[in-house]
N, C-alpha and C positions, 0 to 999 in steps of 0.2 A: 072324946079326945080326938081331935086331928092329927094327921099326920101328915107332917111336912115332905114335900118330898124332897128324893135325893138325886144329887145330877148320879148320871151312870158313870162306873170306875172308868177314868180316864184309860184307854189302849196306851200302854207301852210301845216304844216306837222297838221293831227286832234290834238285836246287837246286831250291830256293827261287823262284819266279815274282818278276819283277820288280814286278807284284801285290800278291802275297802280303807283300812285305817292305815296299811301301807301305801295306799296312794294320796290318802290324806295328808300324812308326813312328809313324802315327798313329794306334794304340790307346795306344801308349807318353806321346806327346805331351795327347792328351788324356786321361789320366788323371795326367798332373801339372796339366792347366790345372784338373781337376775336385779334387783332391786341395787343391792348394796355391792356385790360385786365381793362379799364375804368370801373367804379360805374355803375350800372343800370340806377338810379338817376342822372348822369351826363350825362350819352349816351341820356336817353331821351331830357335832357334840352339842348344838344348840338343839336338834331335833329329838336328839339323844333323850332329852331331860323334859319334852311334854310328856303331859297325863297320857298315858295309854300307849305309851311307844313297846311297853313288854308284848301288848297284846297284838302287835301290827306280823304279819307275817314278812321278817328280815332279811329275808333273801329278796323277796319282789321289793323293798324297799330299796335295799342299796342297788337294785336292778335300775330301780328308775331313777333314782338319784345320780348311783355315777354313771349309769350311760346317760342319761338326759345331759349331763355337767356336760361329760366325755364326747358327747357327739351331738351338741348343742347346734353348731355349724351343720351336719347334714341333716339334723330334725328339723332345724329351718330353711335349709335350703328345699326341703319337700313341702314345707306348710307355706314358702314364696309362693310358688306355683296354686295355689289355693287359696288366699287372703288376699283383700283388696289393698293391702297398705306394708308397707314395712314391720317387719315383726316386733322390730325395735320400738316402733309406734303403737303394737299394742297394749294392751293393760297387762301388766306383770301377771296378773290372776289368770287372765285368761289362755296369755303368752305358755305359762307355765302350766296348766291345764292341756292346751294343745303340745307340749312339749312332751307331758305323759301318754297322753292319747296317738301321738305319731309314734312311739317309741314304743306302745304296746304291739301297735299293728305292723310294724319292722320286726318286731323283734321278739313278742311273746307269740310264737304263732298258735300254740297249745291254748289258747284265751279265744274263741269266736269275736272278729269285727267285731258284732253289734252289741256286747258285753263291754269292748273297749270303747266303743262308741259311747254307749248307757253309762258307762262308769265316770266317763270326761265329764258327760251331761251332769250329773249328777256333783262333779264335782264342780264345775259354772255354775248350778243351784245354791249353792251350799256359800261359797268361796266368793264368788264372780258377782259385777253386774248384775241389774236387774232380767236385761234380755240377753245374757251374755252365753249362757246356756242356749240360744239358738245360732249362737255364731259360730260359737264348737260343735254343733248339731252337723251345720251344714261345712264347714270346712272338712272335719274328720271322715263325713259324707264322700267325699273329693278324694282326700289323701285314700280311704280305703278303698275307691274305685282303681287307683292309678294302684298302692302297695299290693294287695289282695284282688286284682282281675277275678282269680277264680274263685275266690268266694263273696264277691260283693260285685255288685251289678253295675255299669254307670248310673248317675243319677237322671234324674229325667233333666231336659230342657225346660228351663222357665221363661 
């Protein structure tokens, strides 16, 4: 009797950081508020009601959501100085990706750069463009040299 073989048990991908799913909801959220220009009050109760928002950690969520809404103006006035084009001109996905990623490195100082850096990245993979994840690579790159001097290095000269 032969015996067939068997593919090996798929790996599980880990869950999901209680983190990570708060920065997913409010990439999600603020790229409807940046898209459609929806109510604060609506984007949240919209976000409110995906799959998995019990399990998102709520505080880093409405962190990033209403201060990214709240201070949309000086998280792009910081990501001007580091983008080749208008913000306005970016992809909402992306836009909104760097919108979280500047706002960590202002604002969550207790989070290491390169975590906030890794987490943006990750969410341009996910979310974003195909190469779009190297855009937020190198921008966020920029803003944590200028935000964070003492813990992120300049970048080198290309």
């Amino acid at each position: 009797m032969s015996e067939t073989p068997t593919a090996a048990p798929k790996k599980r991908a880990a869950p999901k950081s209680a983190r990570r799913r708060s920065r997913e909801l409010a990439l999600q959220g603020l790229y409807e508020w940046l898209l459609a220009g929806t109510p604060v009050a609506d984007v949240v109760e919209h976000v409110r009601e995906q799959d998995g928002f019990e399990k998102c950690d709520r505080a880093h969520f409405d962190a990033l959501l209403h201060g990214g809404i709240e201070q949309a103006a000086a998280l792009d006035a910081v990501l001007a100085r580091h983008v080749d084009r208008k913000t306005t001109l970016l992809s909402p996905v992306e836009h909104a990706v760097l919108m979280i990623g500047s706002y960590e490195l202002m604002h969550c100082l207790e989070i290491p750069y390169r975590v906030a850096i890794n987490e943006a990245v990750e969410l341009a993979k996910t979310f974003g463009g195909t190469d779009g994840h190297k855009y937020v690579n190198g921008v966020l790159d920029r803003c944590a040299a200028e935000l964070r001097p003492h813990e992120a290095r300049p970048p080198r000269a290309t």
